[in-house]
N, C-alpha and C positions, 0 to 999 in steps of 0.2 A: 322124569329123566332117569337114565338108568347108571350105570357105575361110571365113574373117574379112573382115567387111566394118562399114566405119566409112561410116556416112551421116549425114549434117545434118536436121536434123529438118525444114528445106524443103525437103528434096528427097527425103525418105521420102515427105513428103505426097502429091507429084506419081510416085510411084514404088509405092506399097503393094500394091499386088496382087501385081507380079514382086518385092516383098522377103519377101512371105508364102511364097509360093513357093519362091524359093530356102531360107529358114528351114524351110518342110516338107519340103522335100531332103535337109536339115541341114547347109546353112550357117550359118553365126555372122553375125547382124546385130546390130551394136551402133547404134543411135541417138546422135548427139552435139547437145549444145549450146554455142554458143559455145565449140565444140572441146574440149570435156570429156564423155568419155562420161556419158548420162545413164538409157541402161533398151536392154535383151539384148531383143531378140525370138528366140524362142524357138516351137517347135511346142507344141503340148497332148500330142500323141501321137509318142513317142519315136521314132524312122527305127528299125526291124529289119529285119535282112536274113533277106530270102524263105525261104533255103534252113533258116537256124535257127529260124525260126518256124516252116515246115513239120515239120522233125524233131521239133519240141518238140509239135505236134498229132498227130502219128505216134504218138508215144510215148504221149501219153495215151488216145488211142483204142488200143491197147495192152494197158496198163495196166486201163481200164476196167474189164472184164470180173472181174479179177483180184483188185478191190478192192471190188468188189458185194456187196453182205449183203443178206440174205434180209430185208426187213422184216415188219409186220402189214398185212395182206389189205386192198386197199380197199377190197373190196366191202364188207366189216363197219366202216370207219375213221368211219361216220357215225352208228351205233348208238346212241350216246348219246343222240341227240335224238331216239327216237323209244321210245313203250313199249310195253309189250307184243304190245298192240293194230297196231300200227305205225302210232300215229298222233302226231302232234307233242305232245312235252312240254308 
């Protein structure tokens, strides 16, 4: 995680774009009121580092192949709605 930062809720306001930013970095923004922390901004989408996200798609393309089961045919998977005739139920 990267630095802790305490802002004033007036000067988040005039600030919010570069505090979104640094929080999707993954800095720490706490918002205060009347110098009492009152709410963490925070990203939606955790910061991962490249290289272990990379490994981790490695590995399941990988894997993939490995863990594939043979299913039922699609070509036949819509049969039921259709009878003998091959005309709709």
């Amino acid at each position: 995680m990267g630095a802790m930062m305490l802002v004033s809720v007036s000067d988040a306001k005039a600030q919010l774009m570069d505090l979104v930013k640094q929080s999707e970095a993954g800095d720490e923004i706490i918002i205060t009121r009347h110098g009492q922390a009152a709410v963490r901004l925070v990203p939606v989408k955790s910061v991962s580092d490249f290289k272990a996200r990379k490994k981790l798609l490695e590995e399941a393309r990988r894997s993939g192949p490995l863990n594939a089961k043979p299913g039922p045919c699609a070509a036949r998977s819509q049969d039921f709605l259709y009878d003998a005739n091959g005309l709709p139920k």
